[in-house]
N, C-alpha and C positions, 0 to 999 in steps of 0.2 A: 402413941395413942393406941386403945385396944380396940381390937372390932372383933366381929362375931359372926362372922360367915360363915356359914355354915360347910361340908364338903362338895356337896353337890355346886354351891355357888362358887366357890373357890377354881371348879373345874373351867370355869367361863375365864375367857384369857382379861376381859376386861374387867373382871375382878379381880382376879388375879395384881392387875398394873395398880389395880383402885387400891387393894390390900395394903400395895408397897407404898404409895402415897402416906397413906394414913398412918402405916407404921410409926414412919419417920418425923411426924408433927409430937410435937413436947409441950403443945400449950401453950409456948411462952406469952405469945402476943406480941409481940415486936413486930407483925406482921402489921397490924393494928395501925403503927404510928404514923407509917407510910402509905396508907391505902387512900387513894382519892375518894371514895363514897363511902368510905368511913370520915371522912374530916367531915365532909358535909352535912352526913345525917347523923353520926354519933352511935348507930344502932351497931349493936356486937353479929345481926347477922347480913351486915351488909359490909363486914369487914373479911380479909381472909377466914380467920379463925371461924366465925361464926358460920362462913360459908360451906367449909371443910366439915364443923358438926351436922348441917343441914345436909350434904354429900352423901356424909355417913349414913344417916338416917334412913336416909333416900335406899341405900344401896340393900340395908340391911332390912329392909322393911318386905313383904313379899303380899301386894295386890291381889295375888292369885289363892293365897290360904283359906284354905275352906273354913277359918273363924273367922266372923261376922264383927268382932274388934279387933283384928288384926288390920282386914280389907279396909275399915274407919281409917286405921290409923294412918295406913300406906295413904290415901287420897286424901289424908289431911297433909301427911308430908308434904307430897307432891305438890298442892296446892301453895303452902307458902316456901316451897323450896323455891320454884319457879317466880315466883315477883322478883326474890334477894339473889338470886344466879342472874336473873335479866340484868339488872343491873351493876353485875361487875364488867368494867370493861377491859376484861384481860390483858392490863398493860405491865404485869408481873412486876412490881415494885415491890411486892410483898417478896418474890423471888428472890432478888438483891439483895432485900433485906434480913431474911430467915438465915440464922446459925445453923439450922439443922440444914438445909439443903432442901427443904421440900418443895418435889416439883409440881406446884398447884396448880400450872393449867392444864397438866396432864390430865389428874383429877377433875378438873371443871369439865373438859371435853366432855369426859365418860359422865360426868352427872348429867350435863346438859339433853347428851344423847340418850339417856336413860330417860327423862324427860319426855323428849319428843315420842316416845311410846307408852308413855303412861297418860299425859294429862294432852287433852284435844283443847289449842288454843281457839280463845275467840277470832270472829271469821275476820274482824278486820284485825289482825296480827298477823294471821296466815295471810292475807290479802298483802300487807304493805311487807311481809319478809319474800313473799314470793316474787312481789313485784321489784325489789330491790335485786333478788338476786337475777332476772332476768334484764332487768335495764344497764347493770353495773358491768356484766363480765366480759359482753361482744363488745369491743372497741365503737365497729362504726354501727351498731343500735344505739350506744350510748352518745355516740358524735351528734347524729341525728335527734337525739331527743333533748341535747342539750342546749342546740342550735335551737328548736322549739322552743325549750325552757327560756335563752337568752330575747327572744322575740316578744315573750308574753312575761317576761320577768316584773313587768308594776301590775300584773292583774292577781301573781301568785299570794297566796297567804306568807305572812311574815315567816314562818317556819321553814318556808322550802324557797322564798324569795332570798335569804341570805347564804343561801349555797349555791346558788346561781350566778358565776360571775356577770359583771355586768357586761365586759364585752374581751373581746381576747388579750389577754395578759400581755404577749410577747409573740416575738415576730416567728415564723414557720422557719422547721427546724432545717439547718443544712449541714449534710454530714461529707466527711471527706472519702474516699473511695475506699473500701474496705480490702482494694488490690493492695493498696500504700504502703501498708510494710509487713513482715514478714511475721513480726508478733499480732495477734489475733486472739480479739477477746468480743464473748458474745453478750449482749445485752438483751435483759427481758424489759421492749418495750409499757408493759402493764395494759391495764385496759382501759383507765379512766384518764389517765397523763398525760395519753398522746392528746387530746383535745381540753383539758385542763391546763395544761403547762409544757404544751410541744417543744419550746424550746431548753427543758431539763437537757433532755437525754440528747440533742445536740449540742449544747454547750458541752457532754462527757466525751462526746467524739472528737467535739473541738480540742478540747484538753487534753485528751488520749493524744491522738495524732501527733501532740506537740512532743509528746513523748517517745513517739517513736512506737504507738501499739496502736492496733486498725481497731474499729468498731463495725462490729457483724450483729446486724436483727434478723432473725429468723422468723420471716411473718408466720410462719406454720402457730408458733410457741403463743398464746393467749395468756389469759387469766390465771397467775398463779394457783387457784384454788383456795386463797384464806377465803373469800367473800362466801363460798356455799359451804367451806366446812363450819366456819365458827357463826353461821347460822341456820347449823347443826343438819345440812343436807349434805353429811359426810363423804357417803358415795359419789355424789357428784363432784365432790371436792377433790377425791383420790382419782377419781376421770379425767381431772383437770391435770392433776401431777403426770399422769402415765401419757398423756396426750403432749404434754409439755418436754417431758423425757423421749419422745420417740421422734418431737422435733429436733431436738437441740445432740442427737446422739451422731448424728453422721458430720456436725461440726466439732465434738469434744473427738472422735476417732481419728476426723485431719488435725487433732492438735489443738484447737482451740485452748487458753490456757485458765480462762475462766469465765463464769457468766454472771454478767456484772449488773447490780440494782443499784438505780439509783431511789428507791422506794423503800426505806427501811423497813416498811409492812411485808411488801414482797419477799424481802430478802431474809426476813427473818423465819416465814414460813417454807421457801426455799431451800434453804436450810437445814426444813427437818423433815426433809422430803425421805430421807433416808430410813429415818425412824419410823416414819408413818409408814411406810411402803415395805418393811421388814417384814413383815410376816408373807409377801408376794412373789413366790418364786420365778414369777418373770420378771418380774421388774426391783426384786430386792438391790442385786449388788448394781445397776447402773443407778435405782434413786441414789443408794451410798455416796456413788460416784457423783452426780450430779452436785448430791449435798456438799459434797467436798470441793466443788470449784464454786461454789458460788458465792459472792465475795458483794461486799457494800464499796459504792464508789470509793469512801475515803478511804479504804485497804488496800484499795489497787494504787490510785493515785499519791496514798503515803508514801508507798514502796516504790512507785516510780521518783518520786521526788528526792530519796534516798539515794535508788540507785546515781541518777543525775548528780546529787551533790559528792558522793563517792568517786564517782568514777572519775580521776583526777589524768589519770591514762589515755581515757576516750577524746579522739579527733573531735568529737562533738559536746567533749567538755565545757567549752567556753560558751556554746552554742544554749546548750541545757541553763548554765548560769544566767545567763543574759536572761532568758525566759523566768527564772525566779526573782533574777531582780528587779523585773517590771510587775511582778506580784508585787513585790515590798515598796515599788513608787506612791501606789495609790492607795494610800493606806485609808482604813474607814475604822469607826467604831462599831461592831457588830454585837448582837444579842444572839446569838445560838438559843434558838428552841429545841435541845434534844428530845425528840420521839422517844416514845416509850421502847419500842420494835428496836431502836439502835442500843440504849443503853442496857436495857432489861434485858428484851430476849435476845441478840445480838452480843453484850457487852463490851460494849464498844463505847462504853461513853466515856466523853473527855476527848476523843480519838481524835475529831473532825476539831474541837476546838486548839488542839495543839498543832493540826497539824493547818490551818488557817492563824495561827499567831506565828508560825514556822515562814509562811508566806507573806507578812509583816502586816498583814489585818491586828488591829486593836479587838481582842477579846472581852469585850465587859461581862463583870458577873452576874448571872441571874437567880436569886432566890428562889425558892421551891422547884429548881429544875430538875428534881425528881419527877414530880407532881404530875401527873395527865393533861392535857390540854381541853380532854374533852372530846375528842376526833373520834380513834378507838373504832376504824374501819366504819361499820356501820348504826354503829352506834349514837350519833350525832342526831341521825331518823329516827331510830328505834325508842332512843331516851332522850329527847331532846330539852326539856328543863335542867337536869341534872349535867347535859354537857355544854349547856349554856353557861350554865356557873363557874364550870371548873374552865371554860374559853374566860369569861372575863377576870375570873382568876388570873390565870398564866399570862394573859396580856396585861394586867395591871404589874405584871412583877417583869416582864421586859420591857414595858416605858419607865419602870424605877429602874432599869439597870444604868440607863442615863446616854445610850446606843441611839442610834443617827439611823441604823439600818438593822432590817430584821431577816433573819435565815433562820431553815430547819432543812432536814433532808426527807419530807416524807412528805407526798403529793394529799393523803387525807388532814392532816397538821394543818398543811398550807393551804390550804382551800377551807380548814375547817376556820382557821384564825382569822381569814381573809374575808371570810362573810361575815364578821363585824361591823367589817368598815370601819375600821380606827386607822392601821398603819397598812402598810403594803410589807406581806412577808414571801421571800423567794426561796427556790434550795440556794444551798452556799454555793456548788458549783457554776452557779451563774457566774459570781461575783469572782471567783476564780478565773473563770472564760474571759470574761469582760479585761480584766487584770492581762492576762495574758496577752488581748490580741492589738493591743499598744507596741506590740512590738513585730517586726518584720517575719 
């Protein structure tokens, strides 16, 4: 793609990254095939391609011109840039998809933020983004007003009464003693999970332990930072990462040997803690680092269940088998909803389903599991018609899969598919947990 920026704009580093986006797009549209609010609306700028031209526009347009059609133009951009950017929900499908390689949410970010200083949203947007990013990121604010929410859950309006569970999922988590063994891996509890679904990320300790690796939280460690960056209060985003790193650094120095999500959303912004924090000479080479032990349950747990099946050597050989063959006792039919965040931005997909048909679960197929669920972090608030459709979408294609049992690995997935009220969907590690503790 050609663009036209000028020298002066070229010298802005985030033009610069914008340039190289754009270089690399070829038009094709393949983008197109796979984008969740492209199937729905059909409109070319609410698919990548169309998104990436609005970008453009955006970028190359200058508000500040002292021609009086130039300044039109810029504030006409901005204005319809902004409705068809709101609603992508950055689940990079289009990513997966594109032969060129073009990495579009890099570009979405920089348009988005570009955005937030050109065009002043209406006051209830600002109202419900702001109030979203303050209720969501402190754990116990959020404990607390969920506890609220769950009290007054028949008086709330339909829209915010099916994200409310009705009352606690599962039972209060218990973790084994992170003295226990010698391997050591840290987990970023999240913000929203510990009181969504407490018992995730002890069922990963459960499971770890059996393996012979300790589970370490670091309560310092909070809110990964997607929730304030990708609605586009950056800086606080990157506060969140440096704040996160200065926790979790005096356990990755005693060795710690990764830090483990069971949140594919987290994990995948986790991730690119590195990237983002590159231009920061305090904190560039430990994000790197960080970025580089951070790891999705089913990575750790593949590898441990390898190591186990391998090590034909190990005293505790027999011991390791025993515990997969009481995986493979209770066998179920599962539906895997992969997240966008594991397959997309992660790439990781297929990972957890082979490695849950490895532990004798029945795998059924699901249709459109490319496709978004509709979750997309905050998105379910912010757009809530549009991710209503694409939830009874993806649930009408995992009751066709003809599955007994439903799992995903991302605490927004699961709580977005959950306020339906159709089926009851868990993460898989549960049902690993469960499997496993049949046995002594």
């Amino acid at each position: 793609m050609q663009t036209h920026f000028s020298e002066a704009a070229l010298a802005k580093p985030h033009i610069q990254k914008a340039d190289k986006v754009l270089r690399s797009c070829v038009h094709c549209g393949f983008c197109n095939a796979t984008c969740p609010t492209y199937q729905l609306l059909g409109d070319e700028r609410d698919g990548p391609r169309g998104r990436i031209y609005l970008i453009k526009q955006l970028l190359e347009s200058d508000p500040d011109s002292a021609e009086e059609s130039e300044r039109q133009r810029a504030s006409q951009v901005t204005r319809e840039t902004q409705l068809h950017l709101d609603r992508c929900l950055s689940c990079r499908s289009c990513e997966t998809t594109c032969p060129s390689g073009v990495e579009y949410h890099k570009l979405l970010d920089i348009g988005r933020h570009e955005l937030e200083h050109r065009v002043s949203r209406p006051w209830h947007e600002r109202l419900l983004r702001t109030g979203l990013r303050h209720a969501l990121v402190e754990p116990t604010r959020f404990k607390a007003l969920l506890a609220l929410g769950v009290r007054f859950r028949p008086l709330a309006p339909a829209s915010l009464a099916d994200k409310i569970p009705v009352t606690d999922q599962h039972s209060s988590p218990v973790r084994p003693s992170p003295q226990r063994h010698s391997r050591q891996v840290l987990i970023l509890e999240g913000c929203v999970q510990p009181s969504l679904s407490p018992n995730t990320n002890a069922a990963t300790a459960r499971v770890l332990d059996r393996f012979g690796i300790g589970v370490t939280s670091v309560k310092e460690a909070g809110c990964c930072g997607a929730i304030d960056y990708h609605l586009n209060a950056q800086q606080a985003g990157r506060a969140r990462m440096r704040a996160n790193i200065d926790a979790w650094w005096p356990a990755i120095e005693a060795g710690a040997e990764s830090i483990v999500q069971t949140a594919s959303g987290c994990g995948a912004f986790v991730k690119e803690y590195g990237e983002m924090l590159a231009d920061d000479p305090d904190y560039a080479e430990r994000a790197a680092r960080v970025s580089a032990l951070a790891k999705d349950i089913v990575e750790v747990l593949d590898a441990a269940v390898s190591t186990a099946a391998a090590d034909e050597a190990s005293a505790d050989h027999s011991h390791n088998m025993l515990l997969l063959n009481a995986a493979t006792s209770g066998k179920k039919t599962l539906a895997f909803h992969c997240p966008c965040t594991l397959q997309h931005a992660q790439q990781l997909g297929g990972k957890t389903e082979a490695l849950l048909s490895r532990l004798g679960f029945n795998i059924a197929p699901v249709a459109e599991g490319h496709l978004c669920c509709g979750s997309a972090g905050t998105y379910s608030v912010t757009q809530p018609q549009l991710s209503r459709q694409l939830r009874d979408r993806k649930l009408d294609a995992l009751e066709a899969s003809g599955a007994t049992t439903f799992v995903t690995a991302n605490i927004g997935c699961q709580t977005h598919l959950n306020g339906a009220g159709r089926m009851p969907v868990r993460h898989w590690i549960e049902l690993v947990d469960e499997a496993l503790s049949t046995t002594p």
